[in-house]
C-alpha positions as CSV (number, residue, x, y, z in Angstrom):
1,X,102.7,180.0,113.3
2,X,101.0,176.7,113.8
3,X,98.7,177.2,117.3
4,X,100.2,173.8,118.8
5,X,102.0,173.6,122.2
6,X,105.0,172.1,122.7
7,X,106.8,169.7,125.3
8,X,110.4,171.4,125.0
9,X,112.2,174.3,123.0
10,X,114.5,171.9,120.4
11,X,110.7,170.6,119.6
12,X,109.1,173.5,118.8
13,X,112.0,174.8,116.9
14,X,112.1,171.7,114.6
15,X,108.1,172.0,114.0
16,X,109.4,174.6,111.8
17,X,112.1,173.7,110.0
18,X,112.2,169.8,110.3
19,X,110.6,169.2,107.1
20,X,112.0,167.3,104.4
21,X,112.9,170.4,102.5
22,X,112.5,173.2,104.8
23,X,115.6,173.8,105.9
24,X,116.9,173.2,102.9
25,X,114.6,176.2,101.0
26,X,115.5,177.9,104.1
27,X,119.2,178.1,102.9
28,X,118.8,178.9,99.3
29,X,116.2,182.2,100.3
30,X,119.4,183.1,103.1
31,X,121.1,183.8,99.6
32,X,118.8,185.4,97.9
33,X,114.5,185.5,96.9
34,X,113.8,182.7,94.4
35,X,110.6,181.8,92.0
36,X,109.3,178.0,91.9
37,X,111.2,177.2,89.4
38,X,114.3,178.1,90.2
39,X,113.7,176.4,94.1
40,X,112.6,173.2,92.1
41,X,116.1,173.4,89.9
42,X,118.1,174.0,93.3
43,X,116.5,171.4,94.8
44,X,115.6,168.5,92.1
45,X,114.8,165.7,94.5
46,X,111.5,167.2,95.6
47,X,108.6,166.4,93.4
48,X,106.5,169.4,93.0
49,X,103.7,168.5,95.2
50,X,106.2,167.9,98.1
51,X,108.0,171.2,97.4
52,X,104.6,173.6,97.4
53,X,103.6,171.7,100.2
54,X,107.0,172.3,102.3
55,X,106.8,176.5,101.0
56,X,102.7,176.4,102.2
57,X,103.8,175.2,105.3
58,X,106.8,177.8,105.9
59,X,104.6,180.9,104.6
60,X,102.0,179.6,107.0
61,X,104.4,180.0,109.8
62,X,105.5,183.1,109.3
63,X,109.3,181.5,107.9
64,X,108.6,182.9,103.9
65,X,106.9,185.7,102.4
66,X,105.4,184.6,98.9
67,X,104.4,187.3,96.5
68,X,102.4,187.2,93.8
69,X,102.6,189.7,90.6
70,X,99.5,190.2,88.2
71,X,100.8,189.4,85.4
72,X,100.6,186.5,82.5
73,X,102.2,184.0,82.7
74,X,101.9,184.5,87.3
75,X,105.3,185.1,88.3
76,X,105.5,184.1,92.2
77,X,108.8,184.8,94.6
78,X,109.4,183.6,97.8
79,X,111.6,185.4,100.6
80,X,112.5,185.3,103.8
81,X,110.6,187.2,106.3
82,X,112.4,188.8,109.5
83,X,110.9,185.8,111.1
84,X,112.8,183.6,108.8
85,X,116.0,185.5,108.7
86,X,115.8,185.2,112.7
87,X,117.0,181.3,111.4
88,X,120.0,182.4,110.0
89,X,122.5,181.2,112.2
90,X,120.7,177.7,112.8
91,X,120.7,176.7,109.3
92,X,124.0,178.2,108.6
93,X,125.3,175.9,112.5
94,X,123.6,173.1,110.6
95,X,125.4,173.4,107.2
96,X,129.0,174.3,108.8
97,X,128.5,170.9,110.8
98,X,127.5,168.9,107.5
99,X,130.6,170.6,105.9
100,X,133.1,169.2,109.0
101,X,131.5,166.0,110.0
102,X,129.5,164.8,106.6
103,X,132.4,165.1,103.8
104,X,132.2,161.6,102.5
105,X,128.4,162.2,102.2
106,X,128.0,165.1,100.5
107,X,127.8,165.6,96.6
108,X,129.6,168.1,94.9
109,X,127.0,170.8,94.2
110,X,126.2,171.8,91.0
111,X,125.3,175.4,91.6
112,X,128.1,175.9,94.4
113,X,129.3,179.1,92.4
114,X,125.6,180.7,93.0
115,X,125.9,180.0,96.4
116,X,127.6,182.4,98.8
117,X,129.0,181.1,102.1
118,X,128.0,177.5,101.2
């Protein structure tokens, strides 16, 4: 974790996961590990420099494991640590109030059927 203090709790807890996609990779590793790829598909929006920046970010706080296998072509996965998982129940508090309070603004999501809970 970042060595920065911080003026109140809600701050410090939104240094890590108030990105512009952490919370959203968050979500999808709560279902299940993921390669690059397959987090750039789930989340199309992000252009790839944004989306390696957001996962450098959240492995350098201690939110994602990445791991890298030697072998050609690299093959890279991303989890959630224990750290990580401890933000379970905020994402999943943030995505039950989207789902009661948001309707009109959410799209229908492509890969809902890949997605438990969502």
């Amino acid at each position: 974790m970042k060595e920065a203090m911080f003026h109140c709790p809600v701050e410090a807890a939104l240094s890590l996961i108030g990105g512009k996609y952490k919370c959203i990779i968050i979500w999808h590793l709560m279902q299940r590990t993921h390669r690059y790829g397959e987090l750039h598909r789930l989340i199309p929006q992000a252009t790839p420099k944004m989306l390696t920046q957001q996962l450098r970010e959240l492995e350098a706080d201690g939110v994602i494991h990445r791991k890298v296998y030697p072998v050609v072509p690299p093959r890279t996965e991303y989890s959630l640590t224990e750290f990580g998982k401890s933000l379970t129940p905020v994402v999943q508090a943030i995505c039950d109030w989207g789902k009661a309070n948001m309707k009109d603004r959410i799209l229908p999501d492509p890969h809902e059927d890949q997605q438990e809970g969502f």
